[in-house]
ZAPA-890595 format. One line per 4 residues: for each residue x negated, z negated, y of C-alpha. Coordinates in nm, 2 decimals, always signed. Layout:
// ZAPA-890595
X Z Y ~ ... $
//
This chain:
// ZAPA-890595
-6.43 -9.98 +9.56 ~ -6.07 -9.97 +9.59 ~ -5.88 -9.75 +9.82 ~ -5.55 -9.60 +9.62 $
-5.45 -9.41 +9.94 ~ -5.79 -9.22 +9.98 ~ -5.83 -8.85 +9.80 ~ -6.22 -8.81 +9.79 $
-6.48 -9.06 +9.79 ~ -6.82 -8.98 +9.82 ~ -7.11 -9.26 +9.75 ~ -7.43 -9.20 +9.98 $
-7.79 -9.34 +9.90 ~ -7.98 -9.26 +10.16 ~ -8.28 -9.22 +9.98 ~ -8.11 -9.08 +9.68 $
-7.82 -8.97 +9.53 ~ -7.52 -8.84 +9.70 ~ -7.17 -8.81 +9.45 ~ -6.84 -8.80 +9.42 $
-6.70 -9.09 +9.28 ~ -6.39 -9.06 +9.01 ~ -6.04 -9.26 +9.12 ~ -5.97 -9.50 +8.87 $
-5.48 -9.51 +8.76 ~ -5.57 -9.87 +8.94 ~ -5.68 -9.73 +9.28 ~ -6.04 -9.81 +9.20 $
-6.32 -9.56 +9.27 ~ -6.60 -9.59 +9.01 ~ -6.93 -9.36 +8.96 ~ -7.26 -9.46 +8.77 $
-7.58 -9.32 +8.92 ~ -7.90 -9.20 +8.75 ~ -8.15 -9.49 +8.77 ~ -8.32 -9.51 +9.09 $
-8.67 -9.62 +9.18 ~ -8.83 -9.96 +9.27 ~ -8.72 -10.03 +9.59 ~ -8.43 -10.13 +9.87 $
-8.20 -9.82 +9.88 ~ -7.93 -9.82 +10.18 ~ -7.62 -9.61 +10.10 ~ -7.26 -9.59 +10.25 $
-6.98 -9.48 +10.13 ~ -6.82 -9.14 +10.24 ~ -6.40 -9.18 +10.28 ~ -6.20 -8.87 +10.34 $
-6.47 -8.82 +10.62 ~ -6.54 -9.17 +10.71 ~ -6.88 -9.29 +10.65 ~ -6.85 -9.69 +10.60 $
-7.03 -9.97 +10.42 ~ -6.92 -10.13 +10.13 ~ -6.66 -10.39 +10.18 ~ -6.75 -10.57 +9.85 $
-7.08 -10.61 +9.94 ~ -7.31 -10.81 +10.22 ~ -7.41 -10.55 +10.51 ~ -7.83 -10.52 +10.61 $
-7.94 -10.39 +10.97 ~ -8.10 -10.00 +10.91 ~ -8.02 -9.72 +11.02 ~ -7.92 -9.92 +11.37 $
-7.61 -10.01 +11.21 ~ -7.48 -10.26 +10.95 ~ -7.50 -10.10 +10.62 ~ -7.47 -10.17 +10.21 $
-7.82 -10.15 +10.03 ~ -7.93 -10.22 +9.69 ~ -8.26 -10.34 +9.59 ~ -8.45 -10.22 +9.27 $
-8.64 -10.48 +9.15 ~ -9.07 -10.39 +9.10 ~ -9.12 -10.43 +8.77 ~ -9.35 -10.71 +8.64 $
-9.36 -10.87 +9.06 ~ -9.28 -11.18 +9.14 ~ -9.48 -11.23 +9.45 ~ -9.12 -11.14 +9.71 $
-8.96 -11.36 +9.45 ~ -8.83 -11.72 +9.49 ~ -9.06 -11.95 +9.27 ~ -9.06 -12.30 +9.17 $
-9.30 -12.38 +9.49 ~ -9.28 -12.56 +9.84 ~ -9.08 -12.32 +10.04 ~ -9.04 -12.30 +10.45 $
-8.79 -12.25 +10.67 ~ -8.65 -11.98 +10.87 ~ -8.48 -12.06 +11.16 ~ -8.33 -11.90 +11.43 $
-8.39 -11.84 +11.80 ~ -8.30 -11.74 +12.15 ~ -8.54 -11.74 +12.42 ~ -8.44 -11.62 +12.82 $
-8.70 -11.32 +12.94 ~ -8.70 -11.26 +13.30 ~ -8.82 -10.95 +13.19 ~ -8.49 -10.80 +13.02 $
-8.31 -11.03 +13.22 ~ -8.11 -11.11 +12.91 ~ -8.17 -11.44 +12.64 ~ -8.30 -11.26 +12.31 $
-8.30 -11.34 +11.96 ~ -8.61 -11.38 +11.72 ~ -8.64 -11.53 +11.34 ~ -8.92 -11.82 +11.34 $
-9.03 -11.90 +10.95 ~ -9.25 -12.25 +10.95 ~ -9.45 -12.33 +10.64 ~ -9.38 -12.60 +10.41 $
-9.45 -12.92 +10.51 ~ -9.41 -12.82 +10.88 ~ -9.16 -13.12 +11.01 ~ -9.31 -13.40 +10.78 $
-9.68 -13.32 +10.91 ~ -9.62 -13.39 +11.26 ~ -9.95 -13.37 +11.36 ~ -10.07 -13.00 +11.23 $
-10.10 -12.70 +11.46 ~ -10.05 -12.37 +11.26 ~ -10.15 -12.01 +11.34 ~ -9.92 -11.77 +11.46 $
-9.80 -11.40 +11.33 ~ -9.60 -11.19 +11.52 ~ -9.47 -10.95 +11.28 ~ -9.22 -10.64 +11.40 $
-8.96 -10.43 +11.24 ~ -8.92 -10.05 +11.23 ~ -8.69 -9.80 +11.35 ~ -8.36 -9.87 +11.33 $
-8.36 -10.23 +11.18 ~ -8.39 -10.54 +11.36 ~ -8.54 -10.92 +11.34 ~ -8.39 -10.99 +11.08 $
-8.54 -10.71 +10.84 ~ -8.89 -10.85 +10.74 ~ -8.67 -11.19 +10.56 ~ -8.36 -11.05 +10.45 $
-8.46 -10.71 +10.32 ~ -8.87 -10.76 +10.27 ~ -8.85 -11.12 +10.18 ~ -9.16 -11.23 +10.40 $
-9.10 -11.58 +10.36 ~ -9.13 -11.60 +9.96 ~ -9.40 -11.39 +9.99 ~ -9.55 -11.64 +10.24 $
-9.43 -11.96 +9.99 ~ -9.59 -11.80 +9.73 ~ -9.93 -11.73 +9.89 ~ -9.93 -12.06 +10.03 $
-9.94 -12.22 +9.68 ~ -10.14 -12.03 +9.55 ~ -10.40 -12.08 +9.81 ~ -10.42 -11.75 +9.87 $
-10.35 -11.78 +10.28 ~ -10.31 -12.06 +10.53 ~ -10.06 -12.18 +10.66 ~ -9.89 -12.03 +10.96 $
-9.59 -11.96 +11.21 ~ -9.47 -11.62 +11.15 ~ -9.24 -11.47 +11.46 ~ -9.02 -11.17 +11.41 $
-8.85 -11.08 +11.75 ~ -8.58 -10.78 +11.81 ~ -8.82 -10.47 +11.91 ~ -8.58 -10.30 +12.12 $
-8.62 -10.42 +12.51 ~ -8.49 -10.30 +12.85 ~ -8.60 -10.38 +13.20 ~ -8.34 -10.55 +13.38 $
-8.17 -10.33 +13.59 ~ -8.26 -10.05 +13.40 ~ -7.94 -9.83 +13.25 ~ -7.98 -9.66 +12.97 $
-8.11 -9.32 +12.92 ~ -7.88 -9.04 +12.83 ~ -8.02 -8.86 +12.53 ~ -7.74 -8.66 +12.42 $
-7.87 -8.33 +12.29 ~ -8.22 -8.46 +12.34 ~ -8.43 -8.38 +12.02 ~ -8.66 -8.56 +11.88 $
-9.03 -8.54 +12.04 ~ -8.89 -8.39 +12.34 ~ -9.06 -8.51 +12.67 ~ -8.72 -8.77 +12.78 $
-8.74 -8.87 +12.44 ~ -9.11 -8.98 +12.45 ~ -9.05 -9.15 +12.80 ~ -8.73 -9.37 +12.70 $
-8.95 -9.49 +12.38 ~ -9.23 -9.53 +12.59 ~ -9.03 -9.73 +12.85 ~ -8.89 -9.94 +12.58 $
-9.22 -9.99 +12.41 ~ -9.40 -10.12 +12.79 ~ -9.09 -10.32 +12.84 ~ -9.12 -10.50 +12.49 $
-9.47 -10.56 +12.56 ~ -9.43 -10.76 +12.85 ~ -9.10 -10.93 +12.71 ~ -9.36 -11.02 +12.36 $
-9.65 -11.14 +12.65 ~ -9.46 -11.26 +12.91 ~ -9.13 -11.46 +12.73 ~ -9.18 -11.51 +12.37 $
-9.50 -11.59 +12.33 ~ -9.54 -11.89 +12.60 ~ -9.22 -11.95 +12.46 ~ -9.29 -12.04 +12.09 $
-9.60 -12.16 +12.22 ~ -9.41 -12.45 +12.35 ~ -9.13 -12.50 +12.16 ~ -9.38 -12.52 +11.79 $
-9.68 -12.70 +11.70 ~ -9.93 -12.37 +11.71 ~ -10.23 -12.29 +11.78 ~ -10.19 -12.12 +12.08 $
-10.55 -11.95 +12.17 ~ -10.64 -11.59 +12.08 ~ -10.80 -11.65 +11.78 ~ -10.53 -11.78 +11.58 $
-10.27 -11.53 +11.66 ~ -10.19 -11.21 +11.51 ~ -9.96 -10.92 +11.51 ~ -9.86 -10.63 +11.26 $
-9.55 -10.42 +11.22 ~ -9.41 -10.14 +11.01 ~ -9.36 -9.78 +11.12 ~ -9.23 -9.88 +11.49 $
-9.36 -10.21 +11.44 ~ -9.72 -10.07 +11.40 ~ -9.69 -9.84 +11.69 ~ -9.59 -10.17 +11.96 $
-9.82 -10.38 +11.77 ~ -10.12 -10.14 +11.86 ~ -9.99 -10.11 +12.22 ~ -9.92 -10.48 +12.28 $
-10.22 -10.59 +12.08 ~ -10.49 -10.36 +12.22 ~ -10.37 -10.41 +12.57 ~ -10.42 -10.77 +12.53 $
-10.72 -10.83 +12.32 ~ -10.70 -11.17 +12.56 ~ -10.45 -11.28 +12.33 ~ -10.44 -11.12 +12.00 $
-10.78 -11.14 +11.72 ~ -10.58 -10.99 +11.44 ~ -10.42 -10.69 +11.38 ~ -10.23 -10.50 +11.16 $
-9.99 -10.21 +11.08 ~ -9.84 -10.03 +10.84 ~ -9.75 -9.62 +10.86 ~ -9.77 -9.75 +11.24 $
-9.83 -9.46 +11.47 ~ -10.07 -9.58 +11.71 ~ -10.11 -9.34 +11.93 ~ -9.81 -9.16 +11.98 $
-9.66 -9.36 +12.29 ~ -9.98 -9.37 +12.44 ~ -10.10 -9.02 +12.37 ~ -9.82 -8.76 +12.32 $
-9.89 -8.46 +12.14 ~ -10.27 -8.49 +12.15 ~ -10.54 -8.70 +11.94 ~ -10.64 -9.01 +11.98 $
-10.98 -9.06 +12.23 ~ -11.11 -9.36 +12.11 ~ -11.39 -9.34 +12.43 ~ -11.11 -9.36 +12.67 $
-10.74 -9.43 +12.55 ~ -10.64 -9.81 +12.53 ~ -10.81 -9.88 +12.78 ~ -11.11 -9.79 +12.61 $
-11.17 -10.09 +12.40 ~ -11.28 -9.87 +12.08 ~ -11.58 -9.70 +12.32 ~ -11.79 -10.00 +12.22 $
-11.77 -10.09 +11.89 ~ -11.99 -10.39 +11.86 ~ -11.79 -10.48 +12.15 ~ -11.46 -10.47 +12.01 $
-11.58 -10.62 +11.70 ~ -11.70 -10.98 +11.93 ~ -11.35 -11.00 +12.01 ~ -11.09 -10.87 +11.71 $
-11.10 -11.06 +11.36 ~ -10.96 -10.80 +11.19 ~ -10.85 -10.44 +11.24 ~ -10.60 -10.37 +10.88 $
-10.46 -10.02 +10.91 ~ -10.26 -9.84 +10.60 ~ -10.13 -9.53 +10.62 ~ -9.97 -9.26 +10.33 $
-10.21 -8.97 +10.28 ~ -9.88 -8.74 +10.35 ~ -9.73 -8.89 +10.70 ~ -9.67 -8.72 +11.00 $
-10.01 -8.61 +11.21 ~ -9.91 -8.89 +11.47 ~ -10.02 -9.21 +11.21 ~ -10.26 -8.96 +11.03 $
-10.48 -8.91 +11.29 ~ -10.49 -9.26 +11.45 ~ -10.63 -9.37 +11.08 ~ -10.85 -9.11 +11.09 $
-10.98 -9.19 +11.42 ~ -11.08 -9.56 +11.31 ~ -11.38 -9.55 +11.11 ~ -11.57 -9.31 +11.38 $
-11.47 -9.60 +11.64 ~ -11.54 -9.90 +11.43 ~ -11.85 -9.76 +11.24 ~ -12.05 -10.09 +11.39 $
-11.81 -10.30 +11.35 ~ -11.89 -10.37 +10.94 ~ -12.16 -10.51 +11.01 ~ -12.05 -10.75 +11.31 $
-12.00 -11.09 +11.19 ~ -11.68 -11.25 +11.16 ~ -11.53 -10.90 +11.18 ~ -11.35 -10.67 +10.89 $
-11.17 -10.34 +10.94 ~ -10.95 -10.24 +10.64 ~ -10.86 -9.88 +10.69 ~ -10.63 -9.78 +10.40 $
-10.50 -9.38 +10.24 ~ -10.28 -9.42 +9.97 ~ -10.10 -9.13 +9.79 ~ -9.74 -9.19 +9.89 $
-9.49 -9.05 +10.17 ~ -9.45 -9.28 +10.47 ~ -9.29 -9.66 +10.51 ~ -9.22 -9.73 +10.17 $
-9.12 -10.09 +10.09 ~ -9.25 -10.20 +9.77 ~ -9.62 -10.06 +9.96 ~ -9.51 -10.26 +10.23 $
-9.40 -10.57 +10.11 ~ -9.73 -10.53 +9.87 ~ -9.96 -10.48 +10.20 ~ -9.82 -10.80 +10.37 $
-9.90 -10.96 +10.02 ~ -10.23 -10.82 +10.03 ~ -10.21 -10.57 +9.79 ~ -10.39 -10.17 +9.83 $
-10.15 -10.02 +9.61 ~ -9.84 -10.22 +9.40 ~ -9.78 -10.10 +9.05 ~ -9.49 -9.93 +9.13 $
-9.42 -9.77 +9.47 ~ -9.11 -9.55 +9.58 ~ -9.23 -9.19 +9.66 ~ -8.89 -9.09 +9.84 $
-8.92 -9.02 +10.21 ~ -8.63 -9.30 +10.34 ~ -8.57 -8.99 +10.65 ~ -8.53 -8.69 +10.48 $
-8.73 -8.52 +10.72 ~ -9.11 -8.46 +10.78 ~ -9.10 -8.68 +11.15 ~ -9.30 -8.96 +11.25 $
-9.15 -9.26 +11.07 ~ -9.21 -9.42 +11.41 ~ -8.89 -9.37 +11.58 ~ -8.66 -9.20 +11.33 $
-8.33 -9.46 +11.25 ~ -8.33 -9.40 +10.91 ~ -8.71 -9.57 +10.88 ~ -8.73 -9.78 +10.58 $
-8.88 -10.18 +10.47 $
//
């Protein structure tokens, strides 16, 4: 990058390498870094103090900010890959919720074929973000819809509506909560995430889902919709999804803590907590399609034990018909993406995963900014 007035430049991957680049006689700062691993690496760049993007590159939501990021290709994958194959659309959308009071923004991808077969009705996914990035992060940095193209024609998955809405909601009339000096797990903490996690349920129930219920061609009962997220993601989808098994059959998350809004700092009851929908398994499995939860064998405690919790609560549930609970331990740190973007594929483990925590720091993935596609 060029900055012929600046006297140090540092360049900062967050999930890597941080050095100090060389000024070029032409004003140009250079510096070639040791490979890095399989995966989407955001980095800045450190100027005499000032920690921007890159200018000569396209910016990516993470880290709750715009910020540069480059991808590693997985060796030998071509599954996130544009192919020679019918390919959707993504479009754009803003919807009005009475219940933020505000009109909010969501990324809609339809399936080939959508607008020329007029008279189809499709499934819908609701699929949510993590910490720190937005709506747009499941397409522009995970590449959901080539994965979905490429499923599609292979004939590996159906076709279907996938939704990805901005997780972050307020109540209207509700200011913001000062946080300053507030660490992370501390009780205000936990009650502005879980205020923001109740509000965004009701905004997902109450506005967007009647809302792209009429504006597409879906399928719009319970057993044809779905929802899964990533780190964050995972957490709202457990809270939305098993307070409203009236709406929701599938269910999925990955490194999703799912019980650390609704439980704090204790374990996971499955007889009582969620309104006690895991106390009867058989029950639970009448009503729930499938129940897909993967989690790295070295997270935090909070995603951990929320996995570990499942098979006790589901052990009937195998043999339920029409039910399948996929409860998944792999040998990695939390949120990775190549894992993720191989889970959404339908993948245990990719060939090649990135063993780098994206935070830095051993805390939930859930709600740290720095959480990772």
């Amino acid at each position: 990058m060029k900055a012929p007035d600046a006297t140090k430049v540092k360049l900062n991957f967050w999930s890597g390498p941080k050095v100090d680049m060389e000024k070029q006689t032409d004003g140009f700062w250079t510096v070639t870094t040791a490979p890095l691993v399989p995966g989407f690496h955001y980095y800045t760049l450190n100027i005499d103090g000032a920690d921007v993007s890159d200018p000569s590159t396209q910016a990516y939501f993470g880290g709750s900010r715009p910020v540069s990021a480059v991808e590693v290709a997985e060796p030998g994958s071509t599954y996130y890959s544009p192919q020679d194959v019918p390919h959707g659309q993504v479009r754009e959308v803003w919807y009005n919720s009475k219940v933020t009071g505000t009109w909010r923004h969501a990324l809609v991808y339809l399936p080939p074929n959508y607008d020329t077969q007029t008279k189809v009705r499709y499934p819908v996914l609701y699929l949510q973000h993590g910490g720190g990035e937005d709506e747009t992060g499941w397409i522009r940095q995970a590449h959901a819809n080539f994965i979905l193209d490429n499923l599609i024609a292979a004939g590996s998955c159906k076709p279907m509506i996938v939704v990805t809405a901005y997780g972050y909601a307020r109540r209207a009339g509700q200011t913001s909560p000062d946080l300053a000096g507030k660490p992370f797990g501390s009780p205000e903490m936990l009650k502005a995430m879980q205020d923001m996690t109740s509000a965004f349920e009701d905004d997902v129930t109450q506005a967007l889902i009647p809302f792209i219920d009429s504006t597409f061609r879906t399928l719009s009962d319970r057993d044809h919709r779905a929802m899964a997220g990533l780190s964050m993601g995972g957490m709202q989808t457990f809270q939305v999804t098993l307070d409203h098994l009236e709406l929701f059959s599938y269910i999925g998350g990955f490194s999703g803590a799912g019980g650390m809004l609704a439980l704090g700092d204790r374990k996971l009851d499955p007889k009582n907590d969620y309104n006690g929908v895991f106390a009867d398994p058989a029950a639970f499995a009448k009503k729930v399609r499938l129940l897909w939860i993967g989690v790295g064998t070295n997270e935090p405690e909070c995603a951990q034990d929320f996995r570990d919790c499942m098979p006790h609560s589901t052990n009937l549930a195998p043999r339920s018909k029409g039910f399948r609970a996929e409860i998944i331990s792999i040998a990695i740190a939390s949120a990775d993406r190549p894992l993720i973007k191989g889970a959404f594929h339908g993948e245990s483990q990719p060939s090649q995963v990135c063993r780098n925590r994206r935070c830095g720091r051993n805390r939930c993935c859930s709600s740290s900014t720095c959480v990772r596609l």
